[in-house]
N, C-alpha and C positions, 0 to 999 in steps of 0.2 A: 429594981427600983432606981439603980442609979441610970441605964440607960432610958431612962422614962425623964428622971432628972433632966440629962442630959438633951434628950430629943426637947422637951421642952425648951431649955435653952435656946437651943442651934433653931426652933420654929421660930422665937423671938429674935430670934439675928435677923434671921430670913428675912424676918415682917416688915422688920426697922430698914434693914437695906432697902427692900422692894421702894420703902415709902421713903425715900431716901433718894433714890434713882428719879424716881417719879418726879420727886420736887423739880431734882436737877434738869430734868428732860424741859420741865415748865420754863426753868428760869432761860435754859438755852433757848427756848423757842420765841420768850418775850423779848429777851435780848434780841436777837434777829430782825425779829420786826421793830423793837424801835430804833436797831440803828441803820436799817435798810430803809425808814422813813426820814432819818435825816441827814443819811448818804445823799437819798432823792432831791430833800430842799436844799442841802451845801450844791451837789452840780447845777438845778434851777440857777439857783443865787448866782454861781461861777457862769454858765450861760446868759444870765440878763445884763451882769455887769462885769466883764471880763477883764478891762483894763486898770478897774479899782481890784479887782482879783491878784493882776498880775503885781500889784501895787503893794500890797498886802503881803505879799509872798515873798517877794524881794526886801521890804522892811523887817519883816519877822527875820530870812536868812540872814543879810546882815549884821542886827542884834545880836544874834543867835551867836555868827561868825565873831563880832565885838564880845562879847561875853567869854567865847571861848577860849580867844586871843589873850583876853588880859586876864582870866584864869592860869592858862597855862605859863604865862610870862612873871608872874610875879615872883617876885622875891622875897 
């Protein structure tokens, strides 16, 4: 009786993992694709307008570099 118990148990482990895996396989696969679609449109974007790109990149480090500056520096 109890290894009956038991095997029941340890099947509904089983069942829930399997369906568990499954989801996760799902989510990695949708992830992928939508951020391999907008991998695709950010390089377009960076290819059509590259000097507003490089414009953008260099404003963000800056900030970034200011931010961090007067983080670390305060007293």
């Amino acid at each position: 009786m109890a290894t009956s118990t038991f095997q029941k148990i340890s099947d509904g482990i089983s069942h829930q993992l399997h369906g568990a895996s499954e989801r996760i396989v799902d989510f990695k696969d949708d992830t992928e694709r939508t951020l391999g679609k907008r991998i695709d449109a950010f390089a377009r974007t960076v290819k059509r307008h590259p000097m507003s790109s490089i414009a953008i990149g260099a404003g963000a480090g800056l900030a970034t570099g200011y931010l961090l500056a007067f983080f670390i520096h305060r007293d």
